[in-house]
C-alpha positions in Angstrom: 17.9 30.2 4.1 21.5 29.1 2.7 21.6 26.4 5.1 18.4 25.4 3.8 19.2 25.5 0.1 22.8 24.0 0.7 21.1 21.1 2.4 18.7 20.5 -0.3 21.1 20.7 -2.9 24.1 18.3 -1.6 22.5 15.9 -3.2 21.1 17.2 -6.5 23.9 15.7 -8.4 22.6 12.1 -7.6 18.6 13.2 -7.7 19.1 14.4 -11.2 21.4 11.5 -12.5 19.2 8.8 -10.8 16.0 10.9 -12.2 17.3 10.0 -15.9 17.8 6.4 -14.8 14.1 6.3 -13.6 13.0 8.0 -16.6 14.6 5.5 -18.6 13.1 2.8 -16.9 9.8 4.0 -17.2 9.3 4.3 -21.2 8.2 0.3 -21.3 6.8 -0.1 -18.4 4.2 3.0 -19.2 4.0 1.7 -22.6 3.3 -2.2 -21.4 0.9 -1.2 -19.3 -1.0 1.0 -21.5 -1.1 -2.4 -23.9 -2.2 -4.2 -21.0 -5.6 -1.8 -20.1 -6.0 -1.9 -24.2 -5.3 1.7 -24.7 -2.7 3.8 -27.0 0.8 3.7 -25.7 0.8 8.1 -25.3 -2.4 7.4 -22.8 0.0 5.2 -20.7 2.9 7.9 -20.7 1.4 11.0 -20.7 0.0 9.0 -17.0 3.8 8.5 -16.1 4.7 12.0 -16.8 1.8 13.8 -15.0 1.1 11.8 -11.9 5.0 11.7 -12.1 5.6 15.3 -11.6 2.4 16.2 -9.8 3.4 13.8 -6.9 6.8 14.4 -6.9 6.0 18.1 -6.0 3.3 17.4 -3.4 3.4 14.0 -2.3 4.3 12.9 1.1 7.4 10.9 0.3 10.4 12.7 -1.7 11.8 10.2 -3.9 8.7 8.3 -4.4 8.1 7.5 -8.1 4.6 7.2 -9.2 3.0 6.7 -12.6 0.7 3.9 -14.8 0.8 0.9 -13.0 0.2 -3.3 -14.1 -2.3 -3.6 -10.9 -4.5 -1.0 -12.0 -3.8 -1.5 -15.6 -5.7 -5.2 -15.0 -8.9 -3.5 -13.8 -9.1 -1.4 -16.7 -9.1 -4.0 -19.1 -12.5 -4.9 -18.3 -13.5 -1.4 -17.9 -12.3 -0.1 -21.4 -13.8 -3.1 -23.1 -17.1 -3.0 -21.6 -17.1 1.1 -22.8 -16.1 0.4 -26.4 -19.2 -2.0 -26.2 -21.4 0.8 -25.8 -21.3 2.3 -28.9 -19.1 2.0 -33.0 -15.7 0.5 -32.5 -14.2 3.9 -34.2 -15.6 6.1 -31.1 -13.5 4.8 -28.3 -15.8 5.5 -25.9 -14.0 3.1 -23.4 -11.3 5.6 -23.4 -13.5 8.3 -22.5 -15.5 6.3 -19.7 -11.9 5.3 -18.6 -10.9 9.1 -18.2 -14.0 9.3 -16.0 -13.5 6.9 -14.2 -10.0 7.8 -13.1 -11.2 11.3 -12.8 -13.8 9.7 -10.1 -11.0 7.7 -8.5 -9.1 11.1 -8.0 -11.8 12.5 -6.0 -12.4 9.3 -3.9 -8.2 9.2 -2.9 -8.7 13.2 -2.3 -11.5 12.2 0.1 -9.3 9.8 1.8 -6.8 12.2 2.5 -9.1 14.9 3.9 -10.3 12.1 5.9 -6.6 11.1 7.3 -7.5 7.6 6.3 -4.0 7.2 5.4 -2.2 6.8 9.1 -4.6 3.4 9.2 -1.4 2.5 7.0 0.7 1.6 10.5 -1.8 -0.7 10.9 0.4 -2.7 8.6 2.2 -5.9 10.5 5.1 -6.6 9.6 4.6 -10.3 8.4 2.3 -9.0 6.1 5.3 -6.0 4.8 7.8 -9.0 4.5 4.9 -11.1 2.4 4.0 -8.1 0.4 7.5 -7.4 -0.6 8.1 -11.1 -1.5 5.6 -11.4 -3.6 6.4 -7.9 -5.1 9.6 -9.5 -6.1 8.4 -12.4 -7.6 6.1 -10.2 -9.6 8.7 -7.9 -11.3 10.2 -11.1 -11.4 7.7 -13.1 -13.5 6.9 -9.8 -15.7 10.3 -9.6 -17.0 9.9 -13.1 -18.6 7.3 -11.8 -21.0 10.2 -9.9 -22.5 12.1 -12.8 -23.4 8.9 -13.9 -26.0 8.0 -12.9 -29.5 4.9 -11.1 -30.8 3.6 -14.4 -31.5 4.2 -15.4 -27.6 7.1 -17.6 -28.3 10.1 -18.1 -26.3 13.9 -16.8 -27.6 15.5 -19.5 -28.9 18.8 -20.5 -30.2 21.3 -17.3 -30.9 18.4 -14.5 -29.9 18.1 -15.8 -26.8 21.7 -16.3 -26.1 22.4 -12.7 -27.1 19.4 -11.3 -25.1 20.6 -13.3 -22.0 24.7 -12.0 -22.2 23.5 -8.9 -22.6 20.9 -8.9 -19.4 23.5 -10.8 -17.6 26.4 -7.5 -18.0 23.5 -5.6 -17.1 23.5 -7.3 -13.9 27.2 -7.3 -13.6 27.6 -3.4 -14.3 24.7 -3.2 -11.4 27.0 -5.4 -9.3 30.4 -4.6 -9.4 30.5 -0.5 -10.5 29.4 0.6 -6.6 32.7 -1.4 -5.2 35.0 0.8 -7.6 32.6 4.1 -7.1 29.4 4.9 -5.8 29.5 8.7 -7.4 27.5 7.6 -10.0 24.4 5.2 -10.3 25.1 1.8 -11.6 22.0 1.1 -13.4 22.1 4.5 -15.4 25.9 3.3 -16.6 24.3 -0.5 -17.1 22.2 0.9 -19.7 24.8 3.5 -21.1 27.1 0.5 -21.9 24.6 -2.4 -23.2 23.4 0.3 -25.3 26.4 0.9 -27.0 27.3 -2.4 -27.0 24.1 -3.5 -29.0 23.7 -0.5 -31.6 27.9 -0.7 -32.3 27.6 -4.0 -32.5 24.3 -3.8 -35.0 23.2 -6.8 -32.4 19.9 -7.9 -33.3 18.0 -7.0 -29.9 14.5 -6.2 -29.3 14.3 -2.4 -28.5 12.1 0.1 -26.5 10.8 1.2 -30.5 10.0 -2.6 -31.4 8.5 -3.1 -27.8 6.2 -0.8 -28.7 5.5 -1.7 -32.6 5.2 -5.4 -31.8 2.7 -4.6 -29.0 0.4 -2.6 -30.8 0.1 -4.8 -33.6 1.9 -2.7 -36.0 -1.1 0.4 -35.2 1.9 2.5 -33.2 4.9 4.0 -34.9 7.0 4.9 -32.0 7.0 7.1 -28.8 6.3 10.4 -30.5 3.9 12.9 -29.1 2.7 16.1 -28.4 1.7 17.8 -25.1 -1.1 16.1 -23.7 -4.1 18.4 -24.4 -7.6 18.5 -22.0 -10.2 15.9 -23.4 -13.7 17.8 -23.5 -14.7 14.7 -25.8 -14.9 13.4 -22.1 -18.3 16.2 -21.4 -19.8 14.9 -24.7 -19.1 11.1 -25.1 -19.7 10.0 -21.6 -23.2 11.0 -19.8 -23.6 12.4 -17.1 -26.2 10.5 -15.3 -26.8 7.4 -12.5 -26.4 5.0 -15.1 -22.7 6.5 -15.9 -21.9 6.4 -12.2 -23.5 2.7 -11.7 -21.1 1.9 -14.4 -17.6 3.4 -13.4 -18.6 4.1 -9.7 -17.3 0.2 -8.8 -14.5 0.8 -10.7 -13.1 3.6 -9.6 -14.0 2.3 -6.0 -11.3 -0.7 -6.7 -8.8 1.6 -8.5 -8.9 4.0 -6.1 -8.5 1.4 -3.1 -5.6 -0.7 -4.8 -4.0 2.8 -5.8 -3.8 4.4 -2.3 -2.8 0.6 -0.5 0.1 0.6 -3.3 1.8 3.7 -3.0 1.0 3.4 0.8 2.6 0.6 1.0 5.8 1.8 -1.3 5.9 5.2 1.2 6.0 2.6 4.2 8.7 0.4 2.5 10.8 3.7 1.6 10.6 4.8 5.0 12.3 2.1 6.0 14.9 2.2 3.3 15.7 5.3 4.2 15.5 5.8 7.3 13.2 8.5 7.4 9.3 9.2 7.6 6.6 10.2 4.8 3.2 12.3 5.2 0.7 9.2 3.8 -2.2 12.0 4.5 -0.4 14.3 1.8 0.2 11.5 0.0 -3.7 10.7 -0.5 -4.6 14.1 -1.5 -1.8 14.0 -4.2 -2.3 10.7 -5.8 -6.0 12.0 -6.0 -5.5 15.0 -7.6 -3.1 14.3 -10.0 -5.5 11.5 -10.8 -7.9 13.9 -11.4 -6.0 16.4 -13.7 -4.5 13.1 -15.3 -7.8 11.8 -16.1 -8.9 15.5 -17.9 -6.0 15.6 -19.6 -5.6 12.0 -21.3 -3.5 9.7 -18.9 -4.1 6.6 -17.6 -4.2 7.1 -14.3 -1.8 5.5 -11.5 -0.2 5.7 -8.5 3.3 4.5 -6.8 5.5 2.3 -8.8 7.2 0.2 -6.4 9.9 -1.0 -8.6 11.1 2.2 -10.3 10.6 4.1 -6.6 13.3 1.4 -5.5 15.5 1.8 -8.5 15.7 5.5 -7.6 16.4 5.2 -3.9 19.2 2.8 -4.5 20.5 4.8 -7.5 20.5 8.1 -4.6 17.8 9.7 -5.6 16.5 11.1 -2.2 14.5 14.3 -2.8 12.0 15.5 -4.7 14.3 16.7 -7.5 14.5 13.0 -8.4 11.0 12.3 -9.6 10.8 15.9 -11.1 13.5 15.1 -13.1 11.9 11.3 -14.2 8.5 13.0 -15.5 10.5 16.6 -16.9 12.6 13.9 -19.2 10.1 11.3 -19.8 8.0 14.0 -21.8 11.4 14.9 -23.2 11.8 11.6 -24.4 8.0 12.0 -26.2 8.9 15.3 -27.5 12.4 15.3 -28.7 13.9 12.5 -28.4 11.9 9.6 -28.6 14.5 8.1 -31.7 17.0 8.1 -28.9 15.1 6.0 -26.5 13.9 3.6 -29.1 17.1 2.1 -29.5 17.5 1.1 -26.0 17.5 -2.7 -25.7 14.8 -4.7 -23.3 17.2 -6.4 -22.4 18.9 -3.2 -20.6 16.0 -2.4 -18.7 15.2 -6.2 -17.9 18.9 -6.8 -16.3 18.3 -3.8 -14.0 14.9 -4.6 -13.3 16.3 -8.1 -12.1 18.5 -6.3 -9.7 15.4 -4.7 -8.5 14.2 -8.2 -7.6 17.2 -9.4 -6.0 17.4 -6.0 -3.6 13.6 -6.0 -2.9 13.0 -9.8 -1.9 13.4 -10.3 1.7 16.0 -13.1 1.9 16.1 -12.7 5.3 12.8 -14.5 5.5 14.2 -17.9 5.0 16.2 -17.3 7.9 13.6 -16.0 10.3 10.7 -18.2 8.9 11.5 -21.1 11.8 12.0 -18.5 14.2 8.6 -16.3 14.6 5.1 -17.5 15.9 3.6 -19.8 13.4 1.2 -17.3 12.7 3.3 -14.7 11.4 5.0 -17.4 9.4 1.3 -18.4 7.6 0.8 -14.5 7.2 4.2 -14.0 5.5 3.8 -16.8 2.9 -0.1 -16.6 2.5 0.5 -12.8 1.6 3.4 -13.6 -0.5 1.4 -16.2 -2.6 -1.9 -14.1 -2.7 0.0 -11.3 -4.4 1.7 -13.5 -7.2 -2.1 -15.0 -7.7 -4.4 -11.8 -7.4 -2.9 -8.5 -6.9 -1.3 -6.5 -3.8 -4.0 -5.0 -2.6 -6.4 -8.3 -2.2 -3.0 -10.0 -0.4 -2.3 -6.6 1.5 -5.9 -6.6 3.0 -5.9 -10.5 3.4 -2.9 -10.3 5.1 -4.1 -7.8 7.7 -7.8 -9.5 7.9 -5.9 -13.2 9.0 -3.8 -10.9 11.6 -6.5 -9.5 13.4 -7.9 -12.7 13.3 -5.0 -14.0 15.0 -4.4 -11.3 16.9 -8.1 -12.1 18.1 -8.0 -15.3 19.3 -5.1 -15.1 21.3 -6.4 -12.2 22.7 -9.8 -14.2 24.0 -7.6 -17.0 26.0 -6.0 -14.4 28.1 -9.2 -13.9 29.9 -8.9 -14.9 33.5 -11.2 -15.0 36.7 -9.3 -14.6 40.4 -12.1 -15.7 43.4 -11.8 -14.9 47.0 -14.5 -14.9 49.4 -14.7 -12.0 51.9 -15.2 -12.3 55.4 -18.9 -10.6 55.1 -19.4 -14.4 52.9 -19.6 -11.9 49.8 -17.8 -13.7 46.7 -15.4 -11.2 44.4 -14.7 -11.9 40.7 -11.5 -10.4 39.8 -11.5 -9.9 35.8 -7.6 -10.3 34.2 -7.2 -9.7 30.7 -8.9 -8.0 27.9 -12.6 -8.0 27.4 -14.2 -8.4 23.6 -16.2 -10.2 21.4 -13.6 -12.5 21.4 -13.4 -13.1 24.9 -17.3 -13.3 26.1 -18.1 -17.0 26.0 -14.5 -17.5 27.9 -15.6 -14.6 30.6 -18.8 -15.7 30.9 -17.7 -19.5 31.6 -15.8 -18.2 34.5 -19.0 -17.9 37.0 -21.1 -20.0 38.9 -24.5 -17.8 39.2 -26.5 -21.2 40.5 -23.7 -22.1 43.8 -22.7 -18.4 44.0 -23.8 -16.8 47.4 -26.3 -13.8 47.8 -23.7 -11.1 47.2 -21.2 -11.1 44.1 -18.6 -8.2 43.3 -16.9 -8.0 39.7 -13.8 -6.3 40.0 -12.3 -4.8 36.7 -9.1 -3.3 37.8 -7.1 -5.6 35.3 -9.2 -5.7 32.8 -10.6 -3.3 29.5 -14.0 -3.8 28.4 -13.4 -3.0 24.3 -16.5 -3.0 23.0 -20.1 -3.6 22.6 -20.1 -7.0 22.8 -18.4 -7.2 26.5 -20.5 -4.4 27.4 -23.7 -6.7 26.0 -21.8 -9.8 28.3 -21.8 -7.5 31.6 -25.7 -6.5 31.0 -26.6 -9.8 30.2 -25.0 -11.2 33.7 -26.0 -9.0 35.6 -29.6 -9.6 34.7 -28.9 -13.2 35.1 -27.5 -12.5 39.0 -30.6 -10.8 39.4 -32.9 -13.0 38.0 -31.2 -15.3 40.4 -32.2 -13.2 43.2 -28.5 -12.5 43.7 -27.2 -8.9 44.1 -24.1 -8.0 41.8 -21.8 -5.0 42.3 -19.6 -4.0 39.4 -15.7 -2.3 40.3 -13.1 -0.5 38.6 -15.0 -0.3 35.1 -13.3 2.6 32.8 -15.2 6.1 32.6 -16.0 5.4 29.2 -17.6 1.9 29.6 -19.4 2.9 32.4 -21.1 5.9 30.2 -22.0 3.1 27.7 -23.4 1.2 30.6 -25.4 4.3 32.5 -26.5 4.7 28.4 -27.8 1.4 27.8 -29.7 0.8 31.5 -30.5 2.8 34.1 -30.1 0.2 36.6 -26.6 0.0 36.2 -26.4 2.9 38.4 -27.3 0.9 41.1 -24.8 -1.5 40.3 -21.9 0.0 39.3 -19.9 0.9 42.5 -18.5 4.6 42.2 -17.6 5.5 45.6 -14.0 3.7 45.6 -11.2 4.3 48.2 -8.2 2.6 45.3 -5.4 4.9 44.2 -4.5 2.2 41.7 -7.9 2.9 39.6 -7.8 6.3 39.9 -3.9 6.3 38.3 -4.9 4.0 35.9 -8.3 5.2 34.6 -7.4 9.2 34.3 -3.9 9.8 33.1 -4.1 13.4 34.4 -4.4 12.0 38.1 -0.7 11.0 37.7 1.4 13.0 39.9 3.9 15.5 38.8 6.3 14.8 41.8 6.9 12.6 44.5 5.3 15.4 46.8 2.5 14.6 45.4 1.9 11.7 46.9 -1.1 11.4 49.7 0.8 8.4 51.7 
């Protein structure tokens, strides 16, 4: 038990001071976000602080930060405007079908959890990781530029933007330089520390966390201050309970829930690799569904992973769960106590570290390997890199994989080879190499000649795996044309699976398939418990 509790807390000192960089971080993102769907700021935090904390206690990957996301905060838009359409503009009953809706999302993520949906996650290539986190980069990337425009959408010009850019570039620079003098402390928590001084001592006229807010709500939000959040039961009496409520929000909360699990899956796969280490993605399902759910009752947003403030953690040392506990603790802190504090933080703090999220997260490496890999993996890398800067992750995520397998596909169909020999009975063999698939029919079935071939044929699959229902659909179908022929066809060394689906589908493969074989080769290869134990084993 000590060793236990001194290992978990050897590194509290750097969970709790990267937790308060996080935290930090996450004030105008939850806010922006929250502008973006077209609800009130609070509805964006009070997301960040509970799917925060709920996830950082259960979730599958310690040090993952989660909270209201841009990707899902898109969807909503159309969702909360097509609610407030439903009834008077003072009822906000897009709100209310938007708590729904992330309340049905919950349920569907829970679902994919109890269904250990979220191991199809390996299923990941890599081309498509190294595309995703591209065009992850390019998106933080391109975000931060909106903060470098008025209320009015105009660029910074002249001595505003000069002071906004110094003051993002020593940002940077703290980022850069502090962990080759001392890597006790996280750089981008000291980054912010400084500027922030810098620009309230100085009286430097700076757009700040508070004016962030103002300016994006058109004047109709004073600031960050709240209370707890409190349970909605306006949600059991503005929104009906009915089909036409679930035709409504059921294809929303479908997408949400999809691009929410592929992001944080994602994020848990990328941290993985960061660290070194391995997640639970199952665990992770059923957390980022219920704190959806509990969210949703209780006047947030919804969410799930946040890839750039998870990657700000894990290179500030935040490791364990501690880390994200502490984000969402003081994030509702910040709402309750000290919000005045956090107001005065410049943008420009928060957008120089967020550029040294870019710089860490893109995968420069990729420019030199692009020349290297199969040309394939090279379209992959830049098509999912490009989709994700156009659409979202999620559509470049499952693009990605669908032009993989596709790939993967048809290379897969020209391995398909046919080895003939004659026998000395006159008897003709068909010796089947490669794998056998939809792919790979019209290949395999090119490969006989049922007109010139003699009376007697033998198929011999010994090097081959029939994958599916097509190839079993190829092997019927030949076999009835061998016959038809007035041939007689023998089948060999077919798996004890496919020849089930065979003895399934016709009875008169039993008189085809050949069962009685004298091959230790197939009888290794097609049970794995016939391997011997020892070399005494051995019947030589």
């Amino acid at each position: 038990m000590t060793e236990f509790i001194r290992k978990r807390a050897a590194n509290a000192k750097n969970d709790i001071l990267s937790g308060i960089t996080v935290a930090l971080a996450l004030v105008p993102e939850a806010v922006a976000f929250a502008f973006v769907a077209g609800v009130d700021p609070l509805v964006g935090l009070y997301a960040a602080f509970m799917i925060g904390l709920i996830t950082a206690i259960f979730g599958g990957r310690p040090g993952m930060i989660s909270g209201a996301t841009g990707a899902l905060a898109v969807v909503m838009v159309s969702l909360v405007a097509e609610g407030n359409a439903m009834g008077e503009a003072s009822e906000q009953l897009g709100l209310y079908y938007l708590f729904a809706t992330v309340i049905l999302m919950g349920l569907i993520q829970m679902m994919a959890g109890v269904f250990k949906l979220g191991k199809f996650v390996r299923l990941i290539p890599h081309p498509v990781m190294m595309g995703f986190v591209n065009g992850l980069a390019i998106v933080i990337f391109i975000s931060q530029l909106g903060m470098f425009k008025d209320v009015n959408g105009d660029w910074f010009t002249g001595q505003k933007l000069w002071i906004m850019l110094g003051l993002v570039a020593l940002t940077m620079a703290i980022m850069y330089g502090l962990p080759k003098l001392t890597k006790k402390i996280p750089e981008a928590l000291v980054a912010i520390l400084v500027v922030s001084a810098i620009a309230i001592f100085g009286n430097l006229d700076v757009a700040t966390v508070k004016s962030f807010i103002v300016e994006g709500s058109g004047g109709a939000s004073q600031g960050l201050e709240g209370g707890l959040p409190k349970f909605q039961t306006d949600i059991f009496t503005k929104v009906p309970f009915n089909l036409k409520t679930l035709y409504f929000i059921g294809p929303y909360a479908l997408i949400l829930a999809a691009i929410g699990l592929i992001e944080s899956l994602m994020t848990l796969n990328l941290i993985d690799e960061l660290t070194e280490t391995r997640g639970d993605t199952n665990r992770e399902c059923l957390a980022q569904g219920g704190a959806n759910i509990i969210t949703g009752f209780f006047g947030g947003m919804g969410g799930c992973a946040m890839i750039g403030q998870s990657l700000i953690n894990i290179k500030s040392g935040g490791r364990t769960r501690l880390s994200g506990i502490v984000a969402a603790v003081l994030l509702l802190s910040f709402i309750l106590f000290a919000s005045g504090l956090i107001e005065r933080v410049p943008i420009a703090a928060l957008v120089g570290v967020m550029f040294m999220v870019v710089i860490g997260t893109f995968a420069w490496s990729s420019f030199r390997i692009i020349g290297k890999i199969p040309i394939s993996d090279a379209i992959v890398l830049i098509a999912v890199s490009l989709i994700t800067v156009w659409k979202d992750l999620a559509v470049a995520v499952i693009a990605g994989v669908i032009i993989s397998a596709l790939v993967f596909s048809w290379e897969n169909a020209k391995k398909i080879r046919a080895r003939k020999r004659n026998k000395e009975d006159g008897t003709k063999v068909y010796e089947i190499w490669g794998p056998l698939f939809f792919g790979s029919i019209k290949a395999f079935n090119d490969k006989f000649d049922i007109k010139n071939d003699p009376e007697y044929v033998e198929i011999d699959f010994i090097e081959s795996r029939v994958s599916d229902h097509s190839a079993i659909e190829a092997i019927f179908n030949l076999v009835n044309k061998y016959e038809a022929a007035k041939k007689k066809v023998k089948l060999k060394h077919l798996s004890e699976d496919c020849k089930l689906m065979l003895y399934k589908s016709s009875p008169k493969f039993r008189e085809v398939i050949v069962e009685d074989i004298d091959d230790p080769r197939y009888y290794l290869s097609a049970n794995p418990e016939n391997f011997p134990k020892s070399l005494s084993e051995y019947k030589l």
